[in-house]
C-alpha positions as semicolon CSV with decimal commas, in nm:
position;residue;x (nm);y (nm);z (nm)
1;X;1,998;-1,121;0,593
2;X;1,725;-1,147;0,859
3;X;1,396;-1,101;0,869
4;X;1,374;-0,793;1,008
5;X;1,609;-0,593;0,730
6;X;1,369;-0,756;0,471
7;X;1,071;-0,653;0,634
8;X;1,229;-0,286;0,656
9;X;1,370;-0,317;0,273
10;X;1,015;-0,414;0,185
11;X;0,877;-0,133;0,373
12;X;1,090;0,110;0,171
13;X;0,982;-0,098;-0,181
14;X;0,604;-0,049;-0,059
15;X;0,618;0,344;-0,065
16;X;0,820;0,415;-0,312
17;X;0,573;0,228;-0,518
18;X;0,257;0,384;-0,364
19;X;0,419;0,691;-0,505
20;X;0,500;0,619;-0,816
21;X;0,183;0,432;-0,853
22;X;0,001;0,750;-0,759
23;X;0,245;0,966;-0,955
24;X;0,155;0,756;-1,272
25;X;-0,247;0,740;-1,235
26;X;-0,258;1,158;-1,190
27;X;-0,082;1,148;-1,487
28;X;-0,346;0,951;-1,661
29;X;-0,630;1,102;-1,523
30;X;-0,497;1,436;-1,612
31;X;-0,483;1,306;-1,948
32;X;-0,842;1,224;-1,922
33;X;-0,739;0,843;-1,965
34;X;-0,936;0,557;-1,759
35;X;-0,847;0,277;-1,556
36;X;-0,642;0,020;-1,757
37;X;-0,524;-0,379;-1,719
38;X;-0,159;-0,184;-1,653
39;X;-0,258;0,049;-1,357
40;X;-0,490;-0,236;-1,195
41;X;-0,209;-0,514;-1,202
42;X;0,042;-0,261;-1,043
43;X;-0,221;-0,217;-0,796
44;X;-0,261;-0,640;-0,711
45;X;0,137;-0,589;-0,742
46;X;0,138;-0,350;-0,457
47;X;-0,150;-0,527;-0,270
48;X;0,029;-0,870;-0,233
49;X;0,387;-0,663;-0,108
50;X;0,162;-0,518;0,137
51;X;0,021;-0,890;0,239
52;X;0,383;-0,997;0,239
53;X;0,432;-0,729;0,459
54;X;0,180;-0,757;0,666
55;X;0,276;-1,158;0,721
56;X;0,617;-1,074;0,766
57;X;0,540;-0,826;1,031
58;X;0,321;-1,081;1,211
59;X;0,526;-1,324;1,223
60;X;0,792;-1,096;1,374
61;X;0,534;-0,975;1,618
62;X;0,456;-1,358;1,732
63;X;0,717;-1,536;1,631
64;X;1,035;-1,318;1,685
65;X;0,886;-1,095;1,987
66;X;0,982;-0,815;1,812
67;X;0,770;-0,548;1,898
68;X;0,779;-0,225;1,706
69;X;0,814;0,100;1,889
70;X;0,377;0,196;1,899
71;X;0,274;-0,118;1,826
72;X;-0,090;-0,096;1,850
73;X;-0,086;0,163;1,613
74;X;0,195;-0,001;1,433
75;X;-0,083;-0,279;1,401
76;X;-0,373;-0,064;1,286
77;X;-0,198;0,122;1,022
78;X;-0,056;-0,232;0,913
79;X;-0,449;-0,376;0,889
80;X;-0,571;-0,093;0,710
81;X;-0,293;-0,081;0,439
82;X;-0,432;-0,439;0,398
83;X;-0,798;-0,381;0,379
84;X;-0,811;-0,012;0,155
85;X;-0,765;-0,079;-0,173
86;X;-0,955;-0,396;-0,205
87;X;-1,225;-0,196;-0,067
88;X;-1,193;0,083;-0,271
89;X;-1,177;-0,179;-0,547
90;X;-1,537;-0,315;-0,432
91;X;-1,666;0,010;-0,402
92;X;-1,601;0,094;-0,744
93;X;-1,812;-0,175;-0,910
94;X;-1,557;-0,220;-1,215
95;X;-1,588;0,177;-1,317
96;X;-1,263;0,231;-1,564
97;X;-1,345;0,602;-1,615
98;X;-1,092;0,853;-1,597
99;X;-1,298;0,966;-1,257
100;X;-1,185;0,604;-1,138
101;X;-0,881;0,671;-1,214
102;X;-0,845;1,022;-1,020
103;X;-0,993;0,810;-0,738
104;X;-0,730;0,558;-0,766
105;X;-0,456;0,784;-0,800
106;X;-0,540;0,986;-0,491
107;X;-0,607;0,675;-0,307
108;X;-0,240;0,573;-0,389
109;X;-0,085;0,884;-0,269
110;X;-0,290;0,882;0,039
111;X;-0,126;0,522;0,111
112;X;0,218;0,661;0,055
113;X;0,128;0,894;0,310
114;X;0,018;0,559;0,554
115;X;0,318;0,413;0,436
116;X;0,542;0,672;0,541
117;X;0,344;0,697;0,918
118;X;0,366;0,322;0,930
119;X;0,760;0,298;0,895
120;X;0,775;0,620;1,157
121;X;0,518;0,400;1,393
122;X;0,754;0,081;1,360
123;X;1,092;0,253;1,452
């Protein structure tokens, strides 16, 4: 298996679990429930496949020569994937409400939607 059919497996893995990550924290915050250990170590889970990812993907850009189709945009969807939710994390100063967890939720489905662009950008 090469490189570049596990960086396009992984790409698959990555929003399918941006939705269901989203899919699970509406359901909690429709519940009224807060932010929990469980919800924050899916999102490190999902963080680090995006870092993977994003390595992968670099190392086919430098390495490899393979270029996706828009590259540059390719590229800038690829860096903010990386950057968002460990941002978002900052920005919420350890708040485990259920608002949090709205904000979390949304945030997730909103990265399912980058996903989704970034695997259309790459083709």
């Amino acid at each position: 298996m090469t490189l570049t059919t596990i960086h396009s497996i992984l790409s698959n893995t990555v929003w399918m679990f941006y939705l269901a990550l989203g899919l699970w924290g509406l359901f909690r915050a429709i519940r009224k429930q807060g932010v929990d250990g469980g919800y924050l170590g899916a999102m490190v889970i999902i963080q680090v496949l995006v870092l993977l990812q994003g390595l992968m993907g670099g190392y086919l850009w430098l390495i490899d020569g393979a270029r996706p189709g828009r590259g540059g945009i390719h590229v800038l969807y690829g860096l903010f994937s990386i950057v968002f939710l460990p941002f978002l994390f900052a920005y919420q100063r350890g708040d485990d409400s259920d608002r949090a967890q709205w904000v979390y939720a949304l945030a997730c489905l909103f990265m399912f939607g980058v996903a989704e662009r970034l695997i259309t950008t790459g083709v």
